[in-house]
C-alpha positions as CSV (number, residue, x, y, z in Angstrom):
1,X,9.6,18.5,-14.3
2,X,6.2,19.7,-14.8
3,X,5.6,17.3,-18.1
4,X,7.3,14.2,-16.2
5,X,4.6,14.5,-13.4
6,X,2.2,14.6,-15.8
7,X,3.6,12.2,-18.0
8,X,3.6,10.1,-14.7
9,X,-0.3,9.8,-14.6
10,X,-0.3,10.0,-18.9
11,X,1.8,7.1,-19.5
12,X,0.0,4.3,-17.5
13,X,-3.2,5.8,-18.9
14,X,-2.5,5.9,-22.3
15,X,-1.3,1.7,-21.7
16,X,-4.6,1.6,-20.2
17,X,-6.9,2.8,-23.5
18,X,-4.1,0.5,-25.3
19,X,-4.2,-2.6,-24.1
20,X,-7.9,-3.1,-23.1
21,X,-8.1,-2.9,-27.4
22,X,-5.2,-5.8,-27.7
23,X,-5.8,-9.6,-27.6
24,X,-2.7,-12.0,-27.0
25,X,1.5,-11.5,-26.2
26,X,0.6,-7.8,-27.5
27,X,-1.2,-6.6,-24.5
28,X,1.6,-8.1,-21.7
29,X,4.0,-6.6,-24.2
30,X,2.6,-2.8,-24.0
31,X,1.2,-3.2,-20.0
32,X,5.0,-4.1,-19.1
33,X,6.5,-1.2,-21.5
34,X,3.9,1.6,-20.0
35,X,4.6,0.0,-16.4
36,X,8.4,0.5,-17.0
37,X,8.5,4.6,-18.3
38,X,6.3,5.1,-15.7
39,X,8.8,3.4,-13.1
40,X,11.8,5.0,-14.8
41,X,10.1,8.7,-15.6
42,X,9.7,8.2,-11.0
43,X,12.6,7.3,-10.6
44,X,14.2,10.4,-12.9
45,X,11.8,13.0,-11.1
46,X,13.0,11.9,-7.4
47,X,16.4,11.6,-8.1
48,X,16.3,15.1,-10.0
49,X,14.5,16.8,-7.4
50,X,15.6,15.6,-4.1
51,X,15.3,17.1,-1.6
52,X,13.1,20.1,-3.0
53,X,9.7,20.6,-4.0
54,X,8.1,21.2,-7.1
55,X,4.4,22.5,-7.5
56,X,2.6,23.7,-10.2
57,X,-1.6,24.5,-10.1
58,X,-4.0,25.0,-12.6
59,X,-7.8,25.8,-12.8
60,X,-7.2,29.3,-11.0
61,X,-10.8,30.7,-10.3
62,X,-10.2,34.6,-9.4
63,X,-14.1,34.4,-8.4
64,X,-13.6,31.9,-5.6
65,X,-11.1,33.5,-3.5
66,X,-8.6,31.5,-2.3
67,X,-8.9,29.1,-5.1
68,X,-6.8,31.6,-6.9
69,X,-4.1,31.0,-4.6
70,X,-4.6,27.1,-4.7
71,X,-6.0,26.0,-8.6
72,X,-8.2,23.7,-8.3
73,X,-5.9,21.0,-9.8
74,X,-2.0,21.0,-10.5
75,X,1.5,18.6,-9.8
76,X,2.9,18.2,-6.4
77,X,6.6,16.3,-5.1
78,X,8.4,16.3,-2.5
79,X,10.3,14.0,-0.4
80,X,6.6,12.3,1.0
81,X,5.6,12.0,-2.4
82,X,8.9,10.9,-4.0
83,X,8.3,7.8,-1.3
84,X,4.7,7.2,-2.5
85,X,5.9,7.6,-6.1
86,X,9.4,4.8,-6.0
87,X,6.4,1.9,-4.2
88,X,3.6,3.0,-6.7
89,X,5.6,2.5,-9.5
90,X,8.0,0.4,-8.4
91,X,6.1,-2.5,-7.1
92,X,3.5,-1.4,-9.7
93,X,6.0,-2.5,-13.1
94,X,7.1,-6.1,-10.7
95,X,3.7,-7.0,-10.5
96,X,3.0,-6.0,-14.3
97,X,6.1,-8.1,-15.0
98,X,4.9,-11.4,-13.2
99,X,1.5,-10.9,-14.3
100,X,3.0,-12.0,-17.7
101,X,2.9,-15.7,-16.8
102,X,0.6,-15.7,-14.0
103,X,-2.4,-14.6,-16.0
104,X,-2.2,-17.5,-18.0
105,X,-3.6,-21.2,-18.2
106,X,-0.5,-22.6,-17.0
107,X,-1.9,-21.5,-13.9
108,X,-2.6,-24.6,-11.5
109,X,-4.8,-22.7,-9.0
110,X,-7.2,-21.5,-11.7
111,X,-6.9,-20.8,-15.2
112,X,-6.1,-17.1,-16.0
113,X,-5.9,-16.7,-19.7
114,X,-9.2,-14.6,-20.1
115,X,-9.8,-11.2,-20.4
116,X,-6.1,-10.5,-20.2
117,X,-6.7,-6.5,-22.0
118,X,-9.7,-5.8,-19.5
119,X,-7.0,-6.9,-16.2
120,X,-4.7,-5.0,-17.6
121,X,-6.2,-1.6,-18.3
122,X,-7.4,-2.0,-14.7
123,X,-4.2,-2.6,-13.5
124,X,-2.3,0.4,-15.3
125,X,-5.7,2.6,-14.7
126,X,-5.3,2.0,-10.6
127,X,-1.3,3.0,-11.0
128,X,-2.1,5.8,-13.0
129,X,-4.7,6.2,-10.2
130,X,-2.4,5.9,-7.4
131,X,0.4,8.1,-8.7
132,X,-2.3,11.0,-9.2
133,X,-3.4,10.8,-5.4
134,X,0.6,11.2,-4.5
135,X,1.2,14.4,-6.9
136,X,-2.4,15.9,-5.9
137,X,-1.4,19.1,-4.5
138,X,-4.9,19.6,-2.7
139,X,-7.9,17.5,-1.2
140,X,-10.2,18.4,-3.6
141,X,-7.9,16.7,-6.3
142,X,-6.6,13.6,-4.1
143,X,-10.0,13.0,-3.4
144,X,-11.0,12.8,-7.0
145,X,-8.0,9.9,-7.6
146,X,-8.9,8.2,-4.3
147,X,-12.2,7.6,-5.3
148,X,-10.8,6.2,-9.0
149,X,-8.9,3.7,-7.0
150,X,-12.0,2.9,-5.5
151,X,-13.8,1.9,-8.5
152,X,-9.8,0.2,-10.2
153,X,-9.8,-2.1,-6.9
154,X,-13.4,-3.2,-7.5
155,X,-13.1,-4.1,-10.9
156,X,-10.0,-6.7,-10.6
157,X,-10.9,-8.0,-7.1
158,X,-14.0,-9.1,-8.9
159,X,-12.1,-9.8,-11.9
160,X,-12.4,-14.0,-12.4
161,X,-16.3,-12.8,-12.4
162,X,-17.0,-15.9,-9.7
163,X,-19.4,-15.5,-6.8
164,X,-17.1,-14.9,-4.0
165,X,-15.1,-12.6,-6.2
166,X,-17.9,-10.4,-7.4
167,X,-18.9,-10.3,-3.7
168,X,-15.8,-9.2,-2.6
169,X,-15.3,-6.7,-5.1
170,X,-18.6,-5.3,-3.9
171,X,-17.7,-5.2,0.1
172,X,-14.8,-3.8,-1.1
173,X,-16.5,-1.0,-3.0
174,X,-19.4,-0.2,-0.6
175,X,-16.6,-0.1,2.8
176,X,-14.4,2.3,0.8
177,X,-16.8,4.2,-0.4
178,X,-18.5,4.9,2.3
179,X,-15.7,6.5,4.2
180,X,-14.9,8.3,0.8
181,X,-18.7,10.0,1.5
182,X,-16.8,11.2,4.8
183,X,-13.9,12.9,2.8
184,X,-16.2,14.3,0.9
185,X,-18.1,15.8,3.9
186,X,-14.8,16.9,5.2
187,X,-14.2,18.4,2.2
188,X,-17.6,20.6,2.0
189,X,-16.6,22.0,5.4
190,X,-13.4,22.9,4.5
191,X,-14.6,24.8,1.3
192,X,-17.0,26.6,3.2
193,X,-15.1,27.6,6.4
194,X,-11.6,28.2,4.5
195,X,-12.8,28.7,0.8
196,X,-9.7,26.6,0.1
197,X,-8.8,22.8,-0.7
198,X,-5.4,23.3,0.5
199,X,-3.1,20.7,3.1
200,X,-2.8,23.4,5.3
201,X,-6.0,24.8,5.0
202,X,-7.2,22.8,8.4
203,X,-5.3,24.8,10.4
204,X,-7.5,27.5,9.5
205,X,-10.5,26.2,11.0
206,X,-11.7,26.6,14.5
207,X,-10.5,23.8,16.9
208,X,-14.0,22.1,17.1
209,X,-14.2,22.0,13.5
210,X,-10.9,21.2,12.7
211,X,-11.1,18.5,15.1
212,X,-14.3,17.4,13.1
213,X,-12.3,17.4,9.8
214,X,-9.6,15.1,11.2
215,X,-12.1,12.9,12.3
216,X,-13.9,12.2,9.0
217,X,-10.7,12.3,7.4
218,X,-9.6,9.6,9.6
219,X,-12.7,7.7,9.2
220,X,-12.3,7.9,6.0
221,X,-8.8,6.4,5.9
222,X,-9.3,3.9,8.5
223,X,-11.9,2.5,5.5
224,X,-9.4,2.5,3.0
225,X,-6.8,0.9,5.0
226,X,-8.9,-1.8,6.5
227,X,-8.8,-0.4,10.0
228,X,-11.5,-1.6,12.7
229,X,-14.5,-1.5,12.0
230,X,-14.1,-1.8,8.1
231,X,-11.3,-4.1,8.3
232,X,-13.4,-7.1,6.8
233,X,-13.5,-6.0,3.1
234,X,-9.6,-6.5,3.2
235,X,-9.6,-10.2,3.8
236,X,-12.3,-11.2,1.4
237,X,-10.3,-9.1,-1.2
238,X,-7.6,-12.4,-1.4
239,X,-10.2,-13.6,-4.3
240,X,-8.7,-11.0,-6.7
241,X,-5.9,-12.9,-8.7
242,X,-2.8,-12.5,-6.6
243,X,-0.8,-10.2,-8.4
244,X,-3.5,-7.8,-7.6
245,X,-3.3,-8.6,-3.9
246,X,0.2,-7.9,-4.0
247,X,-0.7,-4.4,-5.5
248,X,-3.6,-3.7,-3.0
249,X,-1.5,-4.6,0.3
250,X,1.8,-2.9,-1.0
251,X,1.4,-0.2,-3.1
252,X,-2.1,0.8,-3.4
253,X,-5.8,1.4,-2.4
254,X,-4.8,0.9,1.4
255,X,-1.2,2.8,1.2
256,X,-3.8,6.0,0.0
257,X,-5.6,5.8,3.1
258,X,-2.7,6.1,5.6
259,X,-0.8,8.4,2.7
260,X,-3.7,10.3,3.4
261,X,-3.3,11.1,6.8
262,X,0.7,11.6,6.8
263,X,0.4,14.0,4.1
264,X,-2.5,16.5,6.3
265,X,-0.4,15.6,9.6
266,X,2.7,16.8,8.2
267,X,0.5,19.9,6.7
268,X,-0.9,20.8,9.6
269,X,0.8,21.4,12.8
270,X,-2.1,22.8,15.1
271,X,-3.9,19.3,15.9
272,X,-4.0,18.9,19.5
273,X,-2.5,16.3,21.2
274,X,-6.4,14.2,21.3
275,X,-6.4,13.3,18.1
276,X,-3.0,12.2,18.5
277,X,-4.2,9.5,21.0
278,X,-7.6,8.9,19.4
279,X,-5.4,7.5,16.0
280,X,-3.0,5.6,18.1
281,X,-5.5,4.0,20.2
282,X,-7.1,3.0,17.2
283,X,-4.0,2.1,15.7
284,X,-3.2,-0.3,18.6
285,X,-6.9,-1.8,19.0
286,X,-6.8,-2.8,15.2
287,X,-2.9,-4.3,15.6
288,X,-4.2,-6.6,17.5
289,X,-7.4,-7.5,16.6
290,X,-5.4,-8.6,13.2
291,X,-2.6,-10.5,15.3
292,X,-5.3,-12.7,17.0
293,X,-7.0,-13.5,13.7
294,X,-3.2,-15.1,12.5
295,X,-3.8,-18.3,13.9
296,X,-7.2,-19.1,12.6
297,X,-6.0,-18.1,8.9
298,X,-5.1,-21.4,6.4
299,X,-5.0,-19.7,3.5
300,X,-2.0,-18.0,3.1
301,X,-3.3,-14.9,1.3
302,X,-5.9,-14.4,3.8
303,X,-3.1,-14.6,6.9
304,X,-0.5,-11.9,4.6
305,X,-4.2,-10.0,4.5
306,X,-4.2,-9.7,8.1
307,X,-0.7,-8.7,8.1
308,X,-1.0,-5.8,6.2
309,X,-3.8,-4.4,8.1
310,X,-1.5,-4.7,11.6
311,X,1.1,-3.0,9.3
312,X,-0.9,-0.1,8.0
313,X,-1.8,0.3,11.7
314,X,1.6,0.6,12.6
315,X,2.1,3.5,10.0
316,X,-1.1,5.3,11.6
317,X,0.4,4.4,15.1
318,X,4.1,6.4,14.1
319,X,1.8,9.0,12.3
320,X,-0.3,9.8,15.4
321,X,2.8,9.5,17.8
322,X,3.8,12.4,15.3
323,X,0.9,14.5,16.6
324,X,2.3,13.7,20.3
325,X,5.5,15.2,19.2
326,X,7.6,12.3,18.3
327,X,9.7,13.5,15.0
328,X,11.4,10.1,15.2
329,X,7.7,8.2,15.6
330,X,6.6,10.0,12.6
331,X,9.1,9.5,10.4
332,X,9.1,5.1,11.7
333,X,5.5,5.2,10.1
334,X,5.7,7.1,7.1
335,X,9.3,5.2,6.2
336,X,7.1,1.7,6.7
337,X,5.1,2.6,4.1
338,X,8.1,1.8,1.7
339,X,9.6,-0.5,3.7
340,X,6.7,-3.1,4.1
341,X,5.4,-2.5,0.3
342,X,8.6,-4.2,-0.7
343,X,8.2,-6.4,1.9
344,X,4.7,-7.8,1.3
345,X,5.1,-8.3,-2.2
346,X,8.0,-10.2,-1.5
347,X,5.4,-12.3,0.6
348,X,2.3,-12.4,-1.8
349,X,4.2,-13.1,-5.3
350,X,6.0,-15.9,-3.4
351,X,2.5,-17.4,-2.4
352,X,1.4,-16.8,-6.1
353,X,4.0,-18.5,-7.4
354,X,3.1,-21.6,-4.8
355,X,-0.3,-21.4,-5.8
356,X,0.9,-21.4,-9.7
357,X,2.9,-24.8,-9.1
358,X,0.9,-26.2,-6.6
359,X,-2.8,-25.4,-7.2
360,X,-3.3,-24.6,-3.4
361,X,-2.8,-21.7,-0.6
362,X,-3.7,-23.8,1.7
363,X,-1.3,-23.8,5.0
364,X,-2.6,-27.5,6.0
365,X,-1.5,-28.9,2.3
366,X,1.4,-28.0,2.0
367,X,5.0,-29.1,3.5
368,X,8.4,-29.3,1.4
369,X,7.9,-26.7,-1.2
370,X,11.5,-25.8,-0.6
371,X,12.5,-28.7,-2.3
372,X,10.4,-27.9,-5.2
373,X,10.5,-24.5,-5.6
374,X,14.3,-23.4,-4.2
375,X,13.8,-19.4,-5.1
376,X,10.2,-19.1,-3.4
377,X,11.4,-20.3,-0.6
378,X,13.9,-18.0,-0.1
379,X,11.9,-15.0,-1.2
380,X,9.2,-15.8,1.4
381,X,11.7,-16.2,4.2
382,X,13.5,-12.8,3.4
383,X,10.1,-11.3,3.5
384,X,8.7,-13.0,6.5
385,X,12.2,-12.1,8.1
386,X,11.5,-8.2,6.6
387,X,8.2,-7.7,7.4
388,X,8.9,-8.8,11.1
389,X,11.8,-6.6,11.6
390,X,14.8,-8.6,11.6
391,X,17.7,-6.4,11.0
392,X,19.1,-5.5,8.6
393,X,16.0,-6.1,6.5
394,X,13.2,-3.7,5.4
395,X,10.9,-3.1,8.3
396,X,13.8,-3.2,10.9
397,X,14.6,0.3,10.1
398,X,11.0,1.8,10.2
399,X,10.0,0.1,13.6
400,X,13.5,0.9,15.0
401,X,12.2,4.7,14.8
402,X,8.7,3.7,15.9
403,X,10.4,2.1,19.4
404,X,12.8,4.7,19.7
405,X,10.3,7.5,18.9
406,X,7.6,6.1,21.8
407,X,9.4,7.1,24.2
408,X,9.5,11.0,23.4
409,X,5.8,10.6,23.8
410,X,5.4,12.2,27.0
411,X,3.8,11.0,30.1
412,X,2.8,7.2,30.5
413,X,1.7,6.3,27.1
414,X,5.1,5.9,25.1
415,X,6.3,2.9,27.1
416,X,2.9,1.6,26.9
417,X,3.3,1.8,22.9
418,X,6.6,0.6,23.0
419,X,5.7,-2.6,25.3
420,X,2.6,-2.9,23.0
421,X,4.3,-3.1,19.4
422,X,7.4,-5.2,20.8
423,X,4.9,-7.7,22.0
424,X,3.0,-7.5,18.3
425,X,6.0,-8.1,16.9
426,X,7.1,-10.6,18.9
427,X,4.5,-13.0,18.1
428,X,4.2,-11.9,14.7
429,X,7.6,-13.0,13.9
430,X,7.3,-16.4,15.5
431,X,3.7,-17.4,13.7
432,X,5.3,-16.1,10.4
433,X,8.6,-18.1,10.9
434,X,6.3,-21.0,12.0
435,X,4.1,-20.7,8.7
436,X,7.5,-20.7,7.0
437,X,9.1,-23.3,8.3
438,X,5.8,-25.6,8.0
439,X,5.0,-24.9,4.1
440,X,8.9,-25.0,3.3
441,X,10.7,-27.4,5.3
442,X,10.4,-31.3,6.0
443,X,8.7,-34.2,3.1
444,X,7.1,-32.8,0.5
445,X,3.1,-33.1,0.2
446,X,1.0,-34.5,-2.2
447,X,0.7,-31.2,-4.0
448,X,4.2,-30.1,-3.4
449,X,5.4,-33.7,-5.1
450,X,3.4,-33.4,-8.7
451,X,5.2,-30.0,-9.0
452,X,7.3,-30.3,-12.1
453,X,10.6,-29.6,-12.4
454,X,12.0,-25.5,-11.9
455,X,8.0,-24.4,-13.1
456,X,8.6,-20.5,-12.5
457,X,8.9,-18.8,-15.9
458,X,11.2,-16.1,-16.2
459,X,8.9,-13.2,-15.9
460,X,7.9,-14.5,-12.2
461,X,11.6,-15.2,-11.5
462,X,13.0,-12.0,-12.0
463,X,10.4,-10.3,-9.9
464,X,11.0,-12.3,-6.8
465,X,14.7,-11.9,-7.3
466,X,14.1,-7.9,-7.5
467,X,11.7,-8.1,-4.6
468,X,14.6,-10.2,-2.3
469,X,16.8,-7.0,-3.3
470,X,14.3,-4.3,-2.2
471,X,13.6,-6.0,0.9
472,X,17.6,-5.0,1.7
473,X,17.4,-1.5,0.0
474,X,13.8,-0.2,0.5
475,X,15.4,1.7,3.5
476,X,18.6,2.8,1.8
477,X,15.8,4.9,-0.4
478,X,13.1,5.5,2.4
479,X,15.3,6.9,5.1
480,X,16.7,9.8,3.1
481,X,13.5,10.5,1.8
482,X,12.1,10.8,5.4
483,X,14.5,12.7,6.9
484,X,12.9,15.5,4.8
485,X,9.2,15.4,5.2
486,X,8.3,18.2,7.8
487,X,6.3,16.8,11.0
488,X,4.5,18.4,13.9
489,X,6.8,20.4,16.4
């Protein structure tokens, strides 16, 4: 077990060095092998392992105290990183697959056949990136892969080397960042008050200081997963080719900073119930702030943007209902981490691959494409019909817990919640089923008519069709998985 964890982060490395050397077929050829061990070595360790755990630390330091307890670096899985691991990897190799004939010039919206090794080492750097902030078994060690992901999602966000993209790349960079500079202040504090790095170490710490830890911890999550106030960076983000999008919204970068926070909730039982409401009320603010912005979105990427960040704040929402003592809240929001990765890339690939025909995201434009383009169609209703929670699909199953779970939250704020999100969702669904209907049904536009005949290669094909079957068994995975994490009491 030990050498598949670390063959885990190894593997998508070692692609990494390889392909950034490679010109041509070669390098889709090696990203897509190192993409799928990585997927399959995942899938082995879960399947092997559940429900158990399995740690191993290195980097003992008998000098430093505790850190001869802790290592200072080392493996880590169980069932909250299993979940992490099967949406890192898993959406990770789909995206690697359809990048394969996105990234090319046959690419209407804008010609991607350049600097095809430098995507790619990015791409396999950020999910060797990702799938070392899952196994971290410490702070000190996620907080050394966070910050890679960081620098990963700045380099392809900017990665067509345009204006806007180079801008957004560095928003993106400077927002994340920046709260990064508060886990790292959290971190010092820790160190000094505990002399450990450990999960569990903030329940060490004086209540005033351990409620200053959660704080910048938070703070530093609510940056990475485009929470008010640093929600902007997210948005802007959509210049990154879309495959990259897809990766961002459903599997990494932003799934760290709310990973983040499940992982130290479910480590540390003694937060007091304020900190509980200070992440759901920040939860709920930034919900809606995203819903509102729906209606003024044309671009299709940007609207699926603001999606994501009213669906990351429904994972910190179940999270912080955890710390109100909701078990069944908890679990809603960590199982929506799976359930809406699957989800939203079902979404963004399917807007790719209109963008790839068509040569336009735009809402306004486009009408019809059904006719065109058969499978996208049905892909990007299954994952509007997912993400909003129609049963029996995807997110269904997480926000059933996150209803039923608001209303063990004692005194007058769980029906509040529970009115809340079933108002969120309400409209959500019927803007998203509106967008759908609009770019799908009825004559088809100008764009929509010079599509040629059947236009989605193979590679592009197969990963919608494997998305369309996640967005049914995401939860058949996820709610096992959950049943095991441990959560406040």
């Amino acid at each position: 077990m030990l050498i598949v964890l670390v063959l885990l982060m190894v593997v998508p490395l070692l692609g990494a060095i390889v392909v950034a050397g490679l010109r041509g077929r070669a390098v889709h050829a090696v990203a897509t092998g190192a993409a799928a061990v990585t997927a399959g070595l995942a899938v082995w360790a879960v399947a092997q392992l559940f429900p158990g755990t399995f740690t191993r630390v290195f980097g003992k330091m008998p000098w430093l105290e505790r850190l001869e307890e802790v290592g200072l670096f080392g493996v880590l899985i169980d069932p909250l990183t299993s979940l992490m691991l099967i949406v890192i990897t898993g959406v990770g190799l789909l995206v690697v697959l359809y990048s394969v004939t996105y990234m090319s010039d046959r690419n209407r919206e804008h010609a991607l056949g350049e600097g095809l090794g430098r995507y790619n080492f990015w791409l396999l750097l950020f999910i060797a990136a990702m799938v070392g902030v899952a196994v971290s078994p410490n702070l000190l060690q996620l907080f050394i892969f966070w910050e890679l992901t960081t620098m990963c999602s700045w380099a392809l966000i900017s990665h067509t080397q345009e204006e806007k993209s180079l801008q957004a790349g560095f928003k993106a960079f400077i927002i994340t960042h920046f709260g990064g500079l508060f886990f790292l202040v959290a971190l010092f504090i820790l160190f000094i008050f505990t002399k450990s790095f450990g999960f569990t170490a903030l329940a060490e710490l004086g209540p005033g200081l351990r409620n200053l830890v959660f704080v910048f911890l938070l703070i530093a999550a609510w940056a990475k997963a485009a929470q008010i106030p640093f929600h902007t960076w997210l948005p802007d983000a959509m210049e990154a080719p879309t495959p990259i999008s897809a990766y961002l919204h459903a599997a990494a970068m932003v799934k760290a900073g709310v990973y983040l926070i499940a992982r130290v909730v479910s480590s540390s039982w003694s937060l007091p119930p304020e900190m509980g409401v200070l992440a759901a009320v920040m939860a709920l603010a930034t919900m809606f702030m995203a819903l509102t912005l729906y209606f003024a979105q044309d671009d299709l990427k940007r609207l699926l943007a603001y999606s994501t960040i009213a669906h990351l704040s429904y994972v910190l929402l179940g999270v912080s209902m955890g710390l109100l003592g909701s078990g069944l809240a908890f679990r809603g929001g960590v199982l929506h981490i799976i359930n809406h990765g699957f989800a939203k890339s079902t979404l963004f690939l399917s807007v790719g691959a209109i963008a790839y025909a068509t040569g336009t995201r735009s809402i306004r434009e486009l009408s019809g494409v059904g006719r065109k383009l058969p499978l996208v169609g049905v892909a990007f209703i299954v994952g509007v019909l997912a993400v909003t929670g129609v049963p029996p699909l995807a997110c269904f199953w997480s926000k059933f817990y996150l209803l039923a779970g608001s209303l063990q939250v004692s005194g007058g704020f769980g029906p509040v919640i529970l009115g809340l999100v079933l108002l969120e969702s309400l409209i959500s669904f019927a803007w998203m089923l509106y967008v759908a209907q609009k770019v799908f049904l009825g004559e088809p536009s100008a764009p929509v008519l010079a599509v040629q005949h059947n236009p989605l290669p193979a590679p592009m094909t197969i990963a919608l069709l494997a998305l369309i079957v996640m967005c049914v068994l995401a939860p058949v995975v996820g709610i096992p998985l959950v049943e095991h994490i441990p959560y406040p009491r």
